[in-house]
C-alpha positions, 0 to 999 in steps of 0.5 A: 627255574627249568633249565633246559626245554622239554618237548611240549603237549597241548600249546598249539600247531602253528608252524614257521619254517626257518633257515637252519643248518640242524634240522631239528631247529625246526621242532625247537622253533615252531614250538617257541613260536606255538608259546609266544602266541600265548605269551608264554616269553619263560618257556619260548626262551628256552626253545629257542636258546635251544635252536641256539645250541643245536645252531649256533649262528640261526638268525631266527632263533635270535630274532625269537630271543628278542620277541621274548623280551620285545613284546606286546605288553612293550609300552616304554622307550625300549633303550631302557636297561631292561630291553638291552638284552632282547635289543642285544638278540635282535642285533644279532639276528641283523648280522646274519639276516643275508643268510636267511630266506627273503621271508624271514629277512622281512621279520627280522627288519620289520621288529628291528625297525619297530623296535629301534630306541626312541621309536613311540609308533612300533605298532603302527610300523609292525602293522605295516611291515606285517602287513607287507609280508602278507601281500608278498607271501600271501600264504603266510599265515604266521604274518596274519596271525601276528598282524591279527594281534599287532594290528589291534588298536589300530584300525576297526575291530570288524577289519582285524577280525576279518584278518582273524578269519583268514588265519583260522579258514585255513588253521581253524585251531590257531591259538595266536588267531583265537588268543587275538580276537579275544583280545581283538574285542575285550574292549569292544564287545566280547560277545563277539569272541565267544567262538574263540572264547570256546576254542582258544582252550581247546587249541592249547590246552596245554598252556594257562594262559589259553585257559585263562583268557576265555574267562576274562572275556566271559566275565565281561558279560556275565557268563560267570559260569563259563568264567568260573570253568575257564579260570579254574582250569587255568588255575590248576594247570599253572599250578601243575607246571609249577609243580613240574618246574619246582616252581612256587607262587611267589616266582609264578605271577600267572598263578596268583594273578589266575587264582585271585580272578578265580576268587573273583568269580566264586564271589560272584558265584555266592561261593563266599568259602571258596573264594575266600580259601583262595585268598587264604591260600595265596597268603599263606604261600612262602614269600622271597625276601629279596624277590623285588617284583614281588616287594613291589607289588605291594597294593596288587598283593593278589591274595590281600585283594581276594581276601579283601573284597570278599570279606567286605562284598559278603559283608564279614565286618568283624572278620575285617576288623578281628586282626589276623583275618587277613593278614596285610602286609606292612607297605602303604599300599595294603595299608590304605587298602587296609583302613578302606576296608575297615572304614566300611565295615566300621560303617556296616556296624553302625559305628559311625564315630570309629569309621569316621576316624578310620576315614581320616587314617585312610586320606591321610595314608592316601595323601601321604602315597600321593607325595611319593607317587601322583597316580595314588590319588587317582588309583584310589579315588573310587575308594575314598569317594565309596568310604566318605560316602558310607560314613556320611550315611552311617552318621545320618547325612543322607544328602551328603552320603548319597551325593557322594556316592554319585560322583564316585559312580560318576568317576566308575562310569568314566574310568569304564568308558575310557577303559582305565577301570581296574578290572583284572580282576577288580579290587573294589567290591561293588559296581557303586551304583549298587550301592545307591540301589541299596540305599534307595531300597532301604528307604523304600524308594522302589523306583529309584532302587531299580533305576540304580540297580539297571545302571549296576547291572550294565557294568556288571551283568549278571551280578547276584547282589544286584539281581537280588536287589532288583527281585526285591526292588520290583517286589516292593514296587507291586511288581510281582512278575518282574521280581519273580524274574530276577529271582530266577535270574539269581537262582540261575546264577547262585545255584551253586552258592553257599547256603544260608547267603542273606542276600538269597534267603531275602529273596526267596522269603518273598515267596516268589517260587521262581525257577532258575532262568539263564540270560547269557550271550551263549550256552553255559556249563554249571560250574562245578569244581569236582568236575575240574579235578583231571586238571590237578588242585586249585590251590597250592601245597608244598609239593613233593622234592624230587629225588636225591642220591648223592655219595658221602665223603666216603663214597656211600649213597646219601638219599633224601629219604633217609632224613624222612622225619626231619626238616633238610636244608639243601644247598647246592653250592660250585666248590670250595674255590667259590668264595661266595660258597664258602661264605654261605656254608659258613654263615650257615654253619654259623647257625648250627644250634639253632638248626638243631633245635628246629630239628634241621639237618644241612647238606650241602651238594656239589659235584667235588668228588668225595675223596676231595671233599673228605680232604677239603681243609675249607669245608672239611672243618664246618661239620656240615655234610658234604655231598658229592653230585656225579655228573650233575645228575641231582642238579639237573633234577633240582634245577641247579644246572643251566644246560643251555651254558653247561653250568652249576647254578647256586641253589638254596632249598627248604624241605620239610619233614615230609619230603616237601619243598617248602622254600627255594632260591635258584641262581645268582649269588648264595642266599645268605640271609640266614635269619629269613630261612630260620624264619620259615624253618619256625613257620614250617614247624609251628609252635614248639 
């Protein structure tokens, strides 16, 4: 992770003055305040740990701090250990709320009240508190920015939009007033933020998350096109900080989370290659063995979800069933999601026996996560309902197969209404009356097949497998206009799909001639992902290290490019005197031959001046290269000094033979499991 804050192009103007002794507080905080309205907690930190240096006693940079941990997202009781820290902030900010003007004394109450252990009702107090700033300070637009977002929910969405008008009447490029009116209306009627949908990106374009949130709403209502362009944006430009932060996947969830929506929406898009390489991508990503988020992120494994759902959406059944294909991973969540995937490509071969028996694998695997984990029955219960139905079908129980069916989009239907459908994106493949249309289709039923397929197309508009069934539907039923229309309505949609798609090829064997025909809520742009190329890659590659120039023991000048050819791994360690160091170094050392025949030299940084390290008796004695780091000059360009706190950080980094930065650990104590890293070494070299 960066260390320290950088001044930041493209997050939005949305200024706040505050009470400080350094003026130049003032730059740090607004710009801390620009990221919170985009929920970027990581980078608002550090503005404001910096207004913190440049003023050590500033109330508002503590009451920052805070609003970085004690956010929206904030569901449970924040005494919890997790909240201390961000709780620990606010107190500080308390002391010294007699030293600030009466306007930010208000904020600082109003969270420490919202706030407080135990309280359950912290967004109806900080509705009311924000909304006492406005009537006092009228001219706050911050205030109505903030009420604009904490207000949802609680009241109509027309009331908080107006809310929302004021703000951007006077600041037309808010990015907090456009951030939360798309949020205002995700769940009431996205067309009605399509304006901010359009200026939300273009407000702080900067940031991923103003890139991302158009797309979700566009999604909800068809746009896939606009969808597509927004969330591919969004993916490149996570994947461009991350690559200015020497960040990787695995310590960045936005980036996966925006890369497996994007695969989303190229499936939806009938670009099946390129949703699929996505996949592909997030899961030959590095891991962290002791990264616990990500353990336990097991069933929202973003890569294993993207793979999955396009392989059984485009139906790429022996690509499912050939090991390998997607690579699950060992916990019971991918596991389940794992025999849900092959029952129904087992049922789309035909092989009713063997998908029978993975059905059975699949409830036992389910029932055995709902021992551990109630809610594991219910995330799955879409899942089980589809599968046994598909079985019954395959096995000739139509009666039972599509009764089945039925009930799961029954099920659907209700988790949508309540708003508990998981969406973001989803991990099932089909709307499921879809699947009843299918099945009305194949025996004929045209009346039926279209009845299905209208109620698919209300949960998911615009979808291209549905318009393709609803072109061929109304063919069948002697419908020629109509067909001609939905397969318009899909050449619009899939104009940019994979060749050979059958789903297409059925459509236009119907010899229907239909031109393409746009029915959006809003004006769309095709997607065309060379058009997005100024923004850098969609998909990530080992990027390049930055630069090293350290000293040896004999004071001469060591540098990266010197090792060009051969895998380094670096270690930036605090001095002989750590003894967590020393253990690392040796555990290390330990491994020496087996470094050598992965063809890996080891340097190992610090900032001991190279006439101590040539006389260390510690680390001289280990046959590593010891390096010396003047005024933490490597450290700082490798992210292994903490500005903030003036301190060396541990680091353990994996470059690979071309100079590129292949694994890392920053921070905490030493990495020592040594059997991970000679893990990735062989998976970085390949086969001898």
């Amino acid at each position: 992770m960066r260390t320290k804050p950088w001044k930041m192009e493209g997050i939005g103007d949305t200024p706040f003055p505050v009470t400080a002794k350094n003026a130049e507080v003032q730059l740090w905080f607004n710009q801390g305040e620009a990221l919170l309205h985009s929920f970027w907690f990581e980078e608002a930190e550090r503005s404001f740990r910096w207004c913190l240096k440049l003023d050590p006693d500033c109330a508002m940079a503590y009451w920052g701090l805070a609003r970085t941990g004690l956010t929206w997202f904030v569901s449970g009781d924040v005494a919890s250990p997790q909240y201390q820290r961000y709780r620990d902030f606010l107190k500080e900010a308390m002391k010294r709320k007699d030293s600030v003007s009466e306007r930010e004394r208000l904020y600082i109450e109003a969270w420490n009240e919202a706030y407080a252990p135990g309280e359950k009702e912290r967004f109806k107090i900080l509705s009311r508190r924000l909304q006492e700033i406005v009537l006092k300070f009228p001219d706050d637009l911050e205030a109505k920015a903030l009420l604009g977002l904490y207000n949802i929910g609680q009241g109509s969405a027309y009331a908080n939009e107006l809310i929302i008008q004021q703000v951007l009447a006077k600041n037309p490029m808010h990015p907090g007033a456009h951030h939360a009116r798309i949020h205002n209306w995700d769940d009431v009627d996205a067309v009605q933020a399509l304006q901010s949908c359009r200026l939300y990106g273009a407000s702080a374009p900067g940031i991923g998350h103003a890139l991302h949130m158009p797309g979700h709403a566009y999604s909800k209502i068809g746009m896939w096109h606009e969808a597509a362009r927004a969330m591919d944006a969004a993916t490149r430009t996570e994947l461009r900080y991350m690559n200015d932060r020497l960040a990787l996947p695995y310590e960045t969830w936005n980036y996966s989370h925006n890369r497996n929506y994007l695969c989303y929406l190229q499936e939806q898009l009938g670009m099946a290659a390129a949703s699929i390489r996505g996949g592909q991508d997030l899961m030959s990503a590095p891991t962290d063995p002791e990264n616990k988020e990500e353990a336990a992120a097991g069933f929202s494994d973003q890569g294993v979800i993207a793979l999955a759902r396009a392989h059984i959406k485009f139906q790429r059944w022996d690509e499912i069933l050939k090991p390998g294909t997607i690579g699950w991973p060992a916990d019971d969540y991918s596991q389940a999601f794992r025999a849900f995937a092959e029952t129904i490509a087992l049922t789309g071969k035909g092989e009713s026996r063997a998908a029978r028996e993975r059905l059975a694998e699949f409830q036992a695997a389910v029932h055995k996560l709902a021992e551990k984990e109630k809610e594991a029955e219910s995330w799955f219960s879409l899942h089980l309902k589809a599968a046994e139905g598909e079985v019954l079908l395959a096995e000739g129980n139509s009666l039972d197969g599509q009764r089945l069916l039925l009930e799961a989009a029954a099920t659907e239907q209700t988790l949508r209404d309540k708003h508990q459908y998981s969406n973001d994106p989803p991990d099932m493949p089909w709307p499921i009356m879809r699947l009843v249309g299918d099945l009305h289709l194949r025996r004929g039923d045209a009346r039926l097949a279209i009845e299905a397929y209208e109620r698919a197309l209300k949960n998911e508009a615009n979808d291209g497998f549905t318009l393709a069934g609803l072109a061929r539907a109304w063919n069948l039923a002697g419908d020629k206009d109509k067909a001609r229309e939905y397969a318009g309505r899909l050449e619009y949609e899939w104009s940019g799909a994979d060749p050979g798609l059958r789903w297409l090829a059925e459509v236009r064997a119907l010899g229907l001639n239909a031109t393409p025909i746009a029915r959006t809520p809003g004006a769309e742009r095709p997607y065309r992902p060379e058009e997005l190329a100024s923004y850098g890659p969609s998909n990530w590659a080992p990027f390049a290290a930055p630069k090293l120039e350290c000293l040896d023991v004999n004071g001469k000048p060591v540098r990266l490019e010197n090792y060009r050819g051969k895998n380094v791994l670096l270690v930036f360690y605090l001095n002989e005197g750590c003894v967590h160091c020393v253990e690392q170094l040796e555990k290390i050392n330990e491994r020496a031959a087996d470094l050598l025949k992965e063809d890996t030299v080891v340097l190992a940084v610090s900032s001991t001046p190279p006439a101590k390290n040539k006389e260390s008796m510690k680390l001289g004695k280990l046959g590593l290269q010891l390096l010396s780091d003047r005024n933490h000059e490597n450290a700082r360009r490798y992210a292994s000094y903490d500005d903030f706190e003036e301190l060396e950080l541990h680091s353990t980094i994996l470059i690979d033979a071309q100079g590129r930065v292949r694994w890392k650990r920053t921070g905490g104590d030493p990495f020592t499991n040594i059997d991970f890293l000679m893990r990735e070494l062989k998976r970085i070299n390949g086969p001898h």
